[in-house]
C-alpha positions as CSV (number, residue, x, y, z in Angstrom):
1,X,-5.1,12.3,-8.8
2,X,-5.4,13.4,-5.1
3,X,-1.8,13.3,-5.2
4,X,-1.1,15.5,-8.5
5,X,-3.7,18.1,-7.2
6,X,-1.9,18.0,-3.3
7,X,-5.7,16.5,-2.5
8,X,-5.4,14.5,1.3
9,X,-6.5,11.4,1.6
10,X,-10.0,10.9,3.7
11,X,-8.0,8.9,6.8
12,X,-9.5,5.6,5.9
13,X,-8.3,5.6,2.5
14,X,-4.9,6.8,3.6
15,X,-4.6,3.8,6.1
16,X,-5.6,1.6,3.0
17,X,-2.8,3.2,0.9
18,X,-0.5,2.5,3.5
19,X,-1.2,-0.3,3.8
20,X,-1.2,-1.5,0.4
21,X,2.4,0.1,0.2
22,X,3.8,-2.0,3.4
23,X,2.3,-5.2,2.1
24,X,3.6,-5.3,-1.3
25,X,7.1,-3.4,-0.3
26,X,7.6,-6.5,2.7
27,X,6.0,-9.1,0.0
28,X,8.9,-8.1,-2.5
29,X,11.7,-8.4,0.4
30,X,10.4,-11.4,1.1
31,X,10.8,-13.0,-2.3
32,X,14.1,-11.4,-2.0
33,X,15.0,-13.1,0.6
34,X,14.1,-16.7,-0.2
35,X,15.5,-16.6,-3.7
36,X,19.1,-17.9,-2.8
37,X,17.7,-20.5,-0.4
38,X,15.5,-21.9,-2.8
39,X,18.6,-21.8,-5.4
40,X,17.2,-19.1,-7.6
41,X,18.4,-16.0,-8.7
42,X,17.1,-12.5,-9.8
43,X,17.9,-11.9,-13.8
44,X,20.4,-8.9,-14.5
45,X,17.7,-7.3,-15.8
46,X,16.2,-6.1,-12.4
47,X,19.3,-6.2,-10.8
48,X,19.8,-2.4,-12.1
49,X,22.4,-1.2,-8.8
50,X,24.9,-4.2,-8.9
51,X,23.6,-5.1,-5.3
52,X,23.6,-8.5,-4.4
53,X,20.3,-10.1,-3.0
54,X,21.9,-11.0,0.5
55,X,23.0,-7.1,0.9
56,X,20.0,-5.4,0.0
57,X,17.9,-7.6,2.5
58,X,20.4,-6.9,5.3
59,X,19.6,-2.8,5.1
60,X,15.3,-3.4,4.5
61,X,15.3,-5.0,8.2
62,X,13.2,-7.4,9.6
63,X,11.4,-9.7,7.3
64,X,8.1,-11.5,8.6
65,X,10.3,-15.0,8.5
66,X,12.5,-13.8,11.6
């Protein structure tokens, strides 16, 4: 809501939203990046730009395994 009505955040519940959006954002990349290792693969489904797993973990960056 604080959003739709251009509301700010009190700082400390901006610094949670952050970092709620870092943790699950670098939580995703990560499962990205272990799926071919571990011989899995993402379905077609949620593979909606063609990209393949390796490329699309090249461009995030760093991943908390390096």
């Amino acid at each position: 809501m604080h959003l739709i009505h251009c509301v700010p955040f009190t700082p400390e519940i901006e610094s949670f939203r952050q970092l709620i959006f870092e943790t699950l954002t670098r939580g995703l990349g990560d499962l990205l990046d272990v799926l071919r290792p571990m011989v899995l693969e993402l379905p077609e489904a949620y593979n909606i730009c063609g990209d393949d797993v390796d490329e699309g973990s090249k461009e995030r960056g760093p991943s908390l395994a390096s």
